[in-house]
N, C-alpha and C positions, 0 to 999 in steps of 0.2 A: 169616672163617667157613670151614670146614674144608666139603668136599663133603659129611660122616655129616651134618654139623651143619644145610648146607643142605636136604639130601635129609629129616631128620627134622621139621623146622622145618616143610618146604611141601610133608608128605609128603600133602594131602587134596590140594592142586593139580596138584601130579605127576600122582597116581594119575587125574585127570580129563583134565589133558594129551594124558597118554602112549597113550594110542589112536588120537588126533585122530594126534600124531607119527606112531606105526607106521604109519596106515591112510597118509598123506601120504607116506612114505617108501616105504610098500611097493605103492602102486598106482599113487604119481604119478613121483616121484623115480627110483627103480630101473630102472622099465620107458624111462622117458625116457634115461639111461645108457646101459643095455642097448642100446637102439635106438640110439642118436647111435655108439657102439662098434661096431654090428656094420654099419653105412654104411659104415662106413670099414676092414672087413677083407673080406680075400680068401674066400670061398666054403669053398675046400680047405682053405690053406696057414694064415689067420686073421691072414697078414700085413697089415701096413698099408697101403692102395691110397686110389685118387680110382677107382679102374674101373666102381665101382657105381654113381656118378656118371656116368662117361662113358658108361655102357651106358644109362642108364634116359634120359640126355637125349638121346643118339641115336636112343629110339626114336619111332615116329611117335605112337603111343598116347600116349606122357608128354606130348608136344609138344602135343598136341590135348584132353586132360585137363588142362594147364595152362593152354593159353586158355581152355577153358568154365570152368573155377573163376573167371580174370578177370574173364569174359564175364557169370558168370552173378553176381558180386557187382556188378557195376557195375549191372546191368538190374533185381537186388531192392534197392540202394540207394536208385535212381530212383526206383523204383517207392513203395519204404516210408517214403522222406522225404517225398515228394510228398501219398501216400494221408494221413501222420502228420502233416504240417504243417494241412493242411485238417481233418483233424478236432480238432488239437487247437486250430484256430481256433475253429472252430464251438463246442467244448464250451468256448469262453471265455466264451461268451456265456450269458446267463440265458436260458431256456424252460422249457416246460413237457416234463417228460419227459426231461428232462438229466441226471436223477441212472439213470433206466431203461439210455438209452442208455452210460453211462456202465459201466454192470452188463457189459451184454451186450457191450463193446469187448473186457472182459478175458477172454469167457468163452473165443478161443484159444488165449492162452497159456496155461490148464488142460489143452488136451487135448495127449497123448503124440502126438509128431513121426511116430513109424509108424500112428498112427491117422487122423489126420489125413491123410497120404499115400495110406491107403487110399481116407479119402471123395473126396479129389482124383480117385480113377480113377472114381467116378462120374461127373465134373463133366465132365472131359477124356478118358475113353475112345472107344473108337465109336461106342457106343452112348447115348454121356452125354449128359448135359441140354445140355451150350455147343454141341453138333453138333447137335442135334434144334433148337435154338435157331436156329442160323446157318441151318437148312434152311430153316426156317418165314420166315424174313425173305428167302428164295430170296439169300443171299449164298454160300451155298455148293447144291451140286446132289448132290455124293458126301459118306461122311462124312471129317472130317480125320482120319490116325492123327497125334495130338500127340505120340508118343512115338518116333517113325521115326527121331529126330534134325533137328539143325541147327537153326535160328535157334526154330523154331517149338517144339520140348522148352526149350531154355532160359529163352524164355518162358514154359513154360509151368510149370516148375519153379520160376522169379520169381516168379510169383501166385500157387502155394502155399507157398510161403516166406514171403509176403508176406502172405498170411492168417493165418497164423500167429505173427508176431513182431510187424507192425507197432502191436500194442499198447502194446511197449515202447518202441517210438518214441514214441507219443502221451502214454505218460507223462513222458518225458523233456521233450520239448515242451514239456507243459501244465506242468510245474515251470519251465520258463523262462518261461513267457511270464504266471504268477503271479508273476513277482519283477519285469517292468516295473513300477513304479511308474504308480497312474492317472495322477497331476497329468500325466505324459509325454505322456501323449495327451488330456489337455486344453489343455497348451499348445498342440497340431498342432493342435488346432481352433480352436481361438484364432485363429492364425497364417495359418487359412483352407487346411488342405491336404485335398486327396480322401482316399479313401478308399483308393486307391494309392497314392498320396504318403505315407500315413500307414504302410503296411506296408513300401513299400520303403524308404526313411528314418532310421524309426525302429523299427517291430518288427522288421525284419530284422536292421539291426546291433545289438540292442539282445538278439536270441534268437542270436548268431553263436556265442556258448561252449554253447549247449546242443544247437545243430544240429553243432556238431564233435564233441562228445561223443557223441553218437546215432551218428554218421556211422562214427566208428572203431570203437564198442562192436559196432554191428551187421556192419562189416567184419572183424573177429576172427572175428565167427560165421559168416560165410555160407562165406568160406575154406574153414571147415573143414565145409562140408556135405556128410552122407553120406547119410543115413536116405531123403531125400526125394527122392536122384536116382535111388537103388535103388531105390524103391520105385515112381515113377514113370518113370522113364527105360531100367531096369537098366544093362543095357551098350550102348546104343546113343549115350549123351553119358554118358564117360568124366566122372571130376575128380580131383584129384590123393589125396584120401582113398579111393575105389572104386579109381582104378588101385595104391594101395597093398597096399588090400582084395584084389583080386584076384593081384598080383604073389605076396603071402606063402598066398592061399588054394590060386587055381588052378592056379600054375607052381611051388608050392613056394620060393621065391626069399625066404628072410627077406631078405637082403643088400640087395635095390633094392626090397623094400618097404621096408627101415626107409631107402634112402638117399632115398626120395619124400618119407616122415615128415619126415624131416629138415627137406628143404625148407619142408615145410608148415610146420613148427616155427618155421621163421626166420622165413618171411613173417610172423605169427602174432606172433612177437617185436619185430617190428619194428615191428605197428602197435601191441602192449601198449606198448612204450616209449614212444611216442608220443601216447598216450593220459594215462600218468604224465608225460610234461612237459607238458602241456598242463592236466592235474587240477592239478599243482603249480603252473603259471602262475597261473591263474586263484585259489589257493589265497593267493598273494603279492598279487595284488591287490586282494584282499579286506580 
């Protein structure tokens, strides 16, 4: 079949296609190009260098935006398997008001990521409810600034991160842990084991493909979080998407903003690929 012949043949599929194409080419594809090219040329000359590399990782800011991005996906990991494991225990179980509760899980991941960061600065500003909180139980005496930096923003950046997404953990969960088979934990009772013997045993390795799955899907995302550090952090806990943010806003620096992109890109690639050998394992053993 000749191109005229195919192109007139599946000329209504084309025509449906060919926008989805463009928009993928022209706002995912190209700008990724562009960026991955201009990391790797000189400023002036547009020769080909590593220098945008060697500047951005010598500076102290990249260095310190690149640990809180670690920092702070390792601590909304914790935080979101932990909070998602337990509720999607809990909504295993039959009660009354399970299908309510179940309503009101999904209702963060509706609301828009700078919205949400906004209601955060009630929660965690000076003047917010967690500080009027801590007063009253006399555990603190001044109020806390959560946002000053260091150990205590990145926490606190976690738990609204962690408000936010951990639904999608719970869904992921709750579709593993509906595919054990009951007879599974009739035989543990049978067999006479607790009620921790029966989770660590058997629902643990038994949910282990669907807590990796969660684990990587949700580390793709937290990587690349911006919305939520700006908005609650600004610039006082840098990460490698904000120090991008800023390298091409405030210093003019396309060059070592896109050579940061970059990196974020890899990291980013590296746990998608991983994610696909692992979907595919699991795909084969089925």
């Amino acid at each position: 079949m000749t191109v005229t012949g195919f192109i007139k043949k599946y000329k209504l599929e084309i025509a449906m296609v060919l926008p989805l194409i463009l928009y993928i080419l022209g706002f995912t594809i190209l700008p990724i190009m562009e960026t991955i090219t201009l990391s790797f040329q000189d400023q002036y000359t547009k020769a080909f260098t590593l220098a945008n590399y060697k500047e951005i990782i010598g500076k102290t800011e990249f260095k310190q935006a690149f640990f809180n991005t670690v920092a702070l996906t390792f601590i909304s990991l914790t935080l979101e398997m932990t909070a998602g494991l337990v509720i999607a225990l809990i909504l295993r179980r039959n009660f009354r008001g399970k299908g309510l509760l179940r309503s009101l899980m999904l209702v963060p991941m509706g609301v828009p990521t700078l919205v949400s960061g906004v209601a955060m600065t009630y929660i965690f500003g000076l003047n917010g409810y967690f500080n009027a909180l801590l007063e009253k139980l006399h555990i603190i005496e001044l109020p806390v600034d959560w946002a000053s930096g260091g150990f205590k923003t990145l926490l606190m950046v976690s738990v609204a991160d962690m408000w936010k997404v951990t639904p999608l953990v719970i869904l992921l969960l709750s579709a593993g842990l509906e595919s054990i088979p009951d007879e599974v934990y009739e035989a543990s009772n049978i067999d006479g084991a607790t009620a921790w013997q029966t989770f660590r045993y058997v629902t643990l390795p038994l949910l282990k493909p669907s807590i990796t799955m969660a684990l990587i899907l949700r580390a793709i995302d937290a990587f690349r979080i911006f919305e939520l550090v700006l908005v609650l952090a600004g610039r006082t806990t840098p990460v490698i998407s904000t120090f991008a943010y800023d390298e091409y806003n405030n210093y003019a620096n396309a060059h070592t903003s896109a050579a940061a992109s970059t990196i974020l890109l890899l990291i980013i690639v590296v746990f998608i690929l991983s994610y696909l050998k692992i979907a595919g394992t699991k795909e084969e053993q089925r």
